[in-house]
KOLPA-232041 format. One line per 2 residues: their letters; for each residue y negated, z, x of N, C-alpha, C, O. Coordinates in steps of 0.1 Angstrom, whole numbers, plus 5000, padded with zeros to 4 digits. Example, Ala and Ser with C-alpha at 12.3 -4.5 7.8 and 13.67 -1.06 7.14 Angstrom:
AS	5057:5078:5132:5045:5078:5123:5033:5078:5132:5033:5085:5142; 5022:5071:5128:5011:5071:5137:5000:5079:5129:4989:5080:5134
END
This chain:
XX	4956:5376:4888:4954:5386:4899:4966:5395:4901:4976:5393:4893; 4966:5405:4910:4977:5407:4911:4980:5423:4904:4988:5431:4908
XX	4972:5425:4895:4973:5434:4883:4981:5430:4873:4988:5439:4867; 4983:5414:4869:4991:5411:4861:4981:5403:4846:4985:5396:4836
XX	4966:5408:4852:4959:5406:4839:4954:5392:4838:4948:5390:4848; 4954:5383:4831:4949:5365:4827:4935:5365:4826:4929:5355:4831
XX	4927:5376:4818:4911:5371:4813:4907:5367:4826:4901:5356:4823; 4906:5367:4836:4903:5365:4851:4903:5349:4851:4893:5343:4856
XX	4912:5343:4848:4918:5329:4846:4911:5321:4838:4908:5309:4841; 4909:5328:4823:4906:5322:4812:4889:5321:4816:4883:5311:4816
XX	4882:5336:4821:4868:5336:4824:4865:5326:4836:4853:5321:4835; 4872:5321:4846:4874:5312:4854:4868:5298:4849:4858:5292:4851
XX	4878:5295:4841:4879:5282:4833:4870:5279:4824:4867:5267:4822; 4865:5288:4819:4850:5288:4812:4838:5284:4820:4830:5276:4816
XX	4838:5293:4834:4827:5285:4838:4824:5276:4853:4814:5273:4860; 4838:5274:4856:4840:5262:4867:4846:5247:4859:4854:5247:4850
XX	4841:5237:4863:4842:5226:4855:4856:5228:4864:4859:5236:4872; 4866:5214:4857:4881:5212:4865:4878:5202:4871:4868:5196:4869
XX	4887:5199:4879:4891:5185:4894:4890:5176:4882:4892:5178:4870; 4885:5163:4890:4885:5153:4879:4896:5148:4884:4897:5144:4896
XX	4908:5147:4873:4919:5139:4875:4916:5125:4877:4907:5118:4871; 4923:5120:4886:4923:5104:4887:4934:5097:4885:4946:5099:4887
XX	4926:5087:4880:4940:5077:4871:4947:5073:4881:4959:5076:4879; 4942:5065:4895:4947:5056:4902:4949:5067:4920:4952:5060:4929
XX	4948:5078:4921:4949:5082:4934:4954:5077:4942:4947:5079:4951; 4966:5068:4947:4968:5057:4954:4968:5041:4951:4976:5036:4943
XX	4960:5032:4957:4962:5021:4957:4970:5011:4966:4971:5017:4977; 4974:5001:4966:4979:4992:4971:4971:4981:4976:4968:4975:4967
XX	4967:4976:4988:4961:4969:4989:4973:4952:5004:4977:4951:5015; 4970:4943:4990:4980:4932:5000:4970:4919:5008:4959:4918:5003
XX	4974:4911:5017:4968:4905:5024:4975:4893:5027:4984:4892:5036; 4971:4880:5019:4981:4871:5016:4973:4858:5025:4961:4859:5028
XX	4982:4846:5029:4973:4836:5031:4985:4822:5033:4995:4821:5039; 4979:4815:5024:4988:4795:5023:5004:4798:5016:5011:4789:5011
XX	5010:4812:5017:5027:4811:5015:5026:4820:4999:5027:4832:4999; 5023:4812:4988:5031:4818:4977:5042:4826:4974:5042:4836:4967
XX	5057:4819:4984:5070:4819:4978:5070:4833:4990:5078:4842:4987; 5064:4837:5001:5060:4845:5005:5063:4856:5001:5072:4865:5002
XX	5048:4854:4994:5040:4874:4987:5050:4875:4973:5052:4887:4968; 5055:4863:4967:5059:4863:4953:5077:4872:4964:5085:4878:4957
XX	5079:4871:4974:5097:4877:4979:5090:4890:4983:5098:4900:4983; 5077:4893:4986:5071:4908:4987:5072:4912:4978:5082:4919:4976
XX	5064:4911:4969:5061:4917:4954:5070:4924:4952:5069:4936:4951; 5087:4913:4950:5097:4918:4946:5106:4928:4954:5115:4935:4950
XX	5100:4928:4967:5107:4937:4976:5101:4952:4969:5107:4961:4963; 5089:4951:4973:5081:4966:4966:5083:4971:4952:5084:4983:4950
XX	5084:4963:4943:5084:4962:4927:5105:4972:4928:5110:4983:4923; 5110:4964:4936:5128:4969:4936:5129:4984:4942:5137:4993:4939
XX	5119:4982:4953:5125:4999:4964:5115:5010:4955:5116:5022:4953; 5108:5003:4952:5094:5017:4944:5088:5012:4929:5076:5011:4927
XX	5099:5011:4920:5095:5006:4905:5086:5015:4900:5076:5009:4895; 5083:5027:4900:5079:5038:4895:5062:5035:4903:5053:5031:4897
XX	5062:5037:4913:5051:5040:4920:5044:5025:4920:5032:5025:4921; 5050:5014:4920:5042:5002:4920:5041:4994:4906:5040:4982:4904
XX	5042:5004:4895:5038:4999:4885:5024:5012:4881:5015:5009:4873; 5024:5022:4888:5014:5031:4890:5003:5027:4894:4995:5026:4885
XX	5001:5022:4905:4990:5026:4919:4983:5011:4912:4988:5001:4906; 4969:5014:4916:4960:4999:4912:4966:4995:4923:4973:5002:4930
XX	4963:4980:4925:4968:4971:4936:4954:4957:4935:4951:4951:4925; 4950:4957:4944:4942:4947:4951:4950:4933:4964:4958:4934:4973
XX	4945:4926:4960:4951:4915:4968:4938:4909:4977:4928:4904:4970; 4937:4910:4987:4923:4900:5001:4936:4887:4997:4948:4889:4998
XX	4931:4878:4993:4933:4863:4990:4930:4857:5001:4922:4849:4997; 4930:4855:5013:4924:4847:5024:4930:4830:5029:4928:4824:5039
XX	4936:4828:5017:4943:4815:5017:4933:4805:5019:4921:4808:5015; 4935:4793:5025:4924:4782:5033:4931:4766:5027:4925:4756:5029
XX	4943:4768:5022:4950:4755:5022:4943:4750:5009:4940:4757:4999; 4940:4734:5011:4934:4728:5001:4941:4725:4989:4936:4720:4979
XX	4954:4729:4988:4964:4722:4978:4961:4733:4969:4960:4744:4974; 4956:4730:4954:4955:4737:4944:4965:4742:4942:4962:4752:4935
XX	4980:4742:4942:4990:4743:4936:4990:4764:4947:4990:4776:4943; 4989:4758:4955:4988:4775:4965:4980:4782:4959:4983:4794:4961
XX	4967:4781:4950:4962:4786:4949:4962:4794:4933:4957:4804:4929; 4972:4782:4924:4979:4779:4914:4991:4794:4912:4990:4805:4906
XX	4998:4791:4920:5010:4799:4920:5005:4815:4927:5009:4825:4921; 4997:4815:4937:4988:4831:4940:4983:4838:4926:4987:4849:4922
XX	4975:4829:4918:4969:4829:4906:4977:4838:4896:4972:4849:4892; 4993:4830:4891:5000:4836:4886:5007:4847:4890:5011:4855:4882
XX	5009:4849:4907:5014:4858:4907:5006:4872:4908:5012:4883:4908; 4988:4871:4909:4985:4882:4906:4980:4887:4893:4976:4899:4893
XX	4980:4878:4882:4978:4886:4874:4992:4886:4864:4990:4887:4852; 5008:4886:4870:5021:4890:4861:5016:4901:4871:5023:4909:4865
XX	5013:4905:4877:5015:4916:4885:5001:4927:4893:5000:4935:4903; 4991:4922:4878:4983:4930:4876:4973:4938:4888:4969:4950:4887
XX	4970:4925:4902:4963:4929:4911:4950:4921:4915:4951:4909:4918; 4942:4927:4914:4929:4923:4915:4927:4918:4925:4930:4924:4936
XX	4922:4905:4924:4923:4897:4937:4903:4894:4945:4894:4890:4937; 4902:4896:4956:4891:4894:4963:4896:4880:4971:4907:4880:4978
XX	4888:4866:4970:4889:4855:4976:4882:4853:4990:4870:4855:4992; 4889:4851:4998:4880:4845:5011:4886:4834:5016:4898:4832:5014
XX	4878:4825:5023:4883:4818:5034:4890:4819:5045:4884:4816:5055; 4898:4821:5046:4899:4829:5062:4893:4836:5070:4887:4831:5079
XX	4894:4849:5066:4886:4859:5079:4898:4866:5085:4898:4878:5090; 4911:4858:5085:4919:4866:5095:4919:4876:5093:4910:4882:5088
XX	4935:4884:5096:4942:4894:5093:4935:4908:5093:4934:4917:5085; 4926:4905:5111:4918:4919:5116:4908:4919:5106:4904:4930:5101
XX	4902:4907:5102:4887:4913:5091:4892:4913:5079:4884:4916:5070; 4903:4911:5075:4909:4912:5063:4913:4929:5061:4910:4937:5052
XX	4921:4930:5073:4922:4942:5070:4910:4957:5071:4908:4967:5064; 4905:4951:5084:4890:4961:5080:4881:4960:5066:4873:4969:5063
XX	4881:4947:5056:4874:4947:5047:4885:4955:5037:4879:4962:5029; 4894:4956:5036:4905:4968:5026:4903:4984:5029:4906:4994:5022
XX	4895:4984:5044:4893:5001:5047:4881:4999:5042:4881:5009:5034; 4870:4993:5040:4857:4993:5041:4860:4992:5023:4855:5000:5015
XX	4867:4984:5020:4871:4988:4998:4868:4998:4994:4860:5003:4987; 4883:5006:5004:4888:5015:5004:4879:5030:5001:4879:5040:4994
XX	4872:5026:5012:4862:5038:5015:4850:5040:5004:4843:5050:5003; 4850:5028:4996:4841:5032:4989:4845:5033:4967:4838:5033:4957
XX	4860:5033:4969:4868:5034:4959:4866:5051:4954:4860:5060:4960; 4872:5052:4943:4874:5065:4941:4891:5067:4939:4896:5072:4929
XX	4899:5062:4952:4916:5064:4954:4911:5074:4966:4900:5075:4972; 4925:5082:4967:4927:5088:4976:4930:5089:4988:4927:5095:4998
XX	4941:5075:4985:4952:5071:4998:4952:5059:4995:4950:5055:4983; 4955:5050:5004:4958:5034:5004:4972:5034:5012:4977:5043:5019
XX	4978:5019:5006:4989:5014:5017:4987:5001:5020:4985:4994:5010; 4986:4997:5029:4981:4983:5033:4996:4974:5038:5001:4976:5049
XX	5000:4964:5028:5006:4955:5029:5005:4944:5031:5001:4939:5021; 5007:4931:5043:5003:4919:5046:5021:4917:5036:5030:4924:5031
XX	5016:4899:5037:5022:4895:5028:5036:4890:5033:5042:4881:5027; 5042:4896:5043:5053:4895:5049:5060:4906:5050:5071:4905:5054
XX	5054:4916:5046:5059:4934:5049:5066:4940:5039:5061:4948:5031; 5083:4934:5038:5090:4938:5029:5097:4951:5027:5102:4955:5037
XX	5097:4959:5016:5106:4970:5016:5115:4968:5011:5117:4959:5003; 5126:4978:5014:5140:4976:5012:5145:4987:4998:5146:4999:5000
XX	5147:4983:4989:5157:4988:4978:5166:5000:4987:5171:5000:4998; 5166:5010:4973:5180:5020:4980:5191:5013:4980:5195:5011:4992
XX	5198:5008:4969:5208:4998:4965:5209:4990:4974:5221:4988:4977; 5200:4984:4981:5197:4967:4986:5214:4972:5001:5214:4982:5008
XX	5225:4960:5002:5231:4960:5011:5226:4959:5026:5233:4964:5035; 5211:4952:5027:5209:4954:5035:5199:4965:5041:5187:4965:5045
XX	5208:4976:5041:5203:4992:5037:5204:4997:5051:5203:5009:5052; 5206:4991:5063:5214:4994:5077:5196:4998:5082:5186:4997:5075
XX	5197:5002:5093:5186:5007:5101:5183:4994:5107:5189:4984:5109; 5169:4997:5111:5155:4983:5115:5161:4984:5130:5169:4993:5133
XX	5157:4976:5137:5158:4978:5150:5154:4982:5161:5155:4978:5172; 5147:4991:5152:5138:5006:5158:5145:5013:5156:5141:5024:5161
XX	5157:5015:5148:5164:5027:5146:5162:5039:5132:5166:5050:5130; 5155:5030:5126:5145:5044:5116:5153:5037:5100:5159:5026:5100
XX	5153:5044:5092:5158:5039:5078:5148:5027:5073:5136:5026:5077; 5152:5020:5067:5144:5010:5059:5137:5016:5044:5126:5013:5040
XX	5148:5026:5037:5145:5029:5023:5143:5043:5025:5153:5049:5028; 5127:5053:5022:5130:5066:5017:5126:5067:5006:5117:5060:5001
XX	5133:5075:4999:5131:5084:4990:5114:5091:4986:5107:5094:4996; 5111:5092:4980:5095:5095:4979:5087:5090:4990:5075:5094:4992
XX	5090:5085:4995:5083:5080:5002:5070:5081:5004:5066:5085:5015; 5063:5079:4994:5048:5082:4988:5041:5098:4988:5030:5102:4992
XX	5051:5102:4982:5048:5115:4981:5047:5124:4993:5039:5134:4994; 5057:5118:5003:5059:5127:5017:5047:5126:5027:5042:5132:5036
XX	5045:5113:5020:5035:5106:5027:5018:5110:5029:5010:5107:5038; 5017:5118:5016:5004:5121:5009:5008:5139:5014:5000:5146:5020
XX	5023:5144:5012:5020:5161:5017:5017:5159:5033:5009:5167:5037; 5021:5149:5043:5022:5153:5055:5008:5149:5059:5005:5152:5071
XX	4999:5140:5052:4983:5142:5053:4976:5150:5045:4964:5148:5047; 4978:5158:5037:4972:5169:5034:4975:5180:5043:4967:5188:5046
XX	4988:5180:5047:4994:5194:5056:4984:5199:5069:4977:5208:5073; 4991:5182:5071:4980:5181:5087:4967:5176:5088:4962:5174:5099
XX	4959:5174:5073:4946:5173:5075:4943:5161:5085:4934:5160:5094; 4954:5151:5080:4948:5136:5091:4940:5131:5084:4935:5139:5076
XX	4934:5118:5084:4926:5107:5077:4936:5097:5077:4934:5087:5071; 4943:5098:5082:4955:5084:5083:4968:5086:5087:4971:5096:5094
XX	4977:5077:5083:4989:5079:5087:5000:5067:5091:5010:5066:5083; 4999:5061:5097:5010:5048:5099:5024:5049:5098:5032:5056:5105
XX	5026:5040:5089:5042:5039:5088:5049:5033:5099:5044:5022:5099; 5056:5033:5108:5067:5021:5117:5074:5013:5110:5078:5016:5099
XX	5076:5000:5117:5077:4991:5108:5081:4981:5120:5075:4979:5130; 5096:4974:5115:5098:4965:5127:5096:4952:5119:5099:4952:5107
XX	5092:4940:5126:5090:4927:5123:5100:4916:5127:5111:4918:5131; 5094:4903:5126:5102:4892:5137:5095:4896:5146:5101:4903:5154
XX	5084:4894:5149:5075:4895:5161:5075:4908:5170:5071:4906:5181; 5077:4915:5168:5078:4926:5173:5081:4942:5164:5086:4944:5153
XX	5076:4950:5172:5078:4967:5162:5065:4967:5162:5056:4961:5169; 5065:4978:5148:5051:4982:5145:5040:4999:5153:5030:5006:5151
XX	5048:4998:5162:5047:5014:5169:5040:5007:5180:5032:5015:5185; 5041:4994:5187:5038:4990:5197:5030:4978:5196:5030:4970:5186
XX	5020:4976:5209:5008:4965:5206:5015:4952:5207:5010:4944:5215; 5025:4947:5200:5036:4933:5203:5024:4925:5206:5022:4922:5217
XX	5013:4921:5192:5006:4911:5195:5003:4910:5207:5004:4899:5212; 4998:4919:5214:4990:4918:5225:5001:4915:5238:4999:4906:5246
XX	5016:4925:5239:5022:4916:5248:5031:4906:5243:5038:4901:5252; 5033:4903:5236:5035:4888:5231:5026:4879:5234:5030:4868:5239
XX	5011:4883:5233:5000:4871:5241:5001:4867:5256:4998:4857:5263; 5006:4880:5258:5007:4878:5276:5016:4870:5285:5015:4870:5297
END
């Protein structure tokens, strides 16, 4: 208080239980399907730009691979458990039900925040030469990324936050799929 005096603090703590810390407050959630050699050049993209935070955050993998060749399913296999992500199998329900079944996880997880990665959505190393701006104009690599990420949804009291993100197919700020269909 602003007397200077602590018992106030200590009497506090006596009889309010504390926040339950959580082990895992952000998870990772990836969305793979038929390309091993794929998710295994993802992995390594995220594992290089964010060593710290993606050896942190639990990580779940939607498996939605369909190809009969065991070997796809072989090499998925290995690559989620060197890399310690709990994998959910489907058939193919496609990207859109794939990714609504990671919010519908999500929502009933005890994480805070999610980042939702399909299995083509590479990040870029500080180091990495190819450090130049996307062709959206925005940087490839920040710095806390995570962190800025979690103040500027608590700040602003959003429920969500999208990253931009340019592709082959198009940018992530705009409906490509949809005019690409057209």
């Amino acid at each position: 208080e602003a007397n200077g005096l602590i018992y106030k603090f200590f009497d506090d703590l006596q009889k309010n239980d504390l926040p339950k810390i959580k082990e895992h407050p952000l998870a990772f959630y990836f969305l793979v399907f038929n390309t091993p050699k794929q998710f295994e050049i993802t992995l390594k993209s995220w594992k290089d730009a964010y060593p710290e935070t993606f050896n942190k955050v639990k990580k779940y993998v939607v498996n939605n691979s369909n190809d009969p060749d065991p070997a796809i399913n072989e090499n998925y296999r290995k690559l989620f458990v060197e890399n310690n992500l709990q994998e959910f199998k489907f058939d193919n329900i496609g990207i859109t039900s794939g990714r609504q079944w990671c919010a519908e996880h999500f929502a009933q997880s005890d994480h805070d925040y999610y980042i939702f990665i399909e299995e083509d959505m590479l990040a870029i190393a500080k180091d990495d030469k190819n450090h130049q701006l996307c062709q959206s104009g925005f940087q490839r690599h920040h710095e806390g990324l995570f962190e800025k990420s979690v103040h500027i949804l608590e700040s602003e009291n959003l429920d969500f936050l999208r990253l931009t993100f340019s592709e082959f197919y198009g940018r992530g700020f705009s409906d490509w799929a949809y005019i690409n269909h057209s």
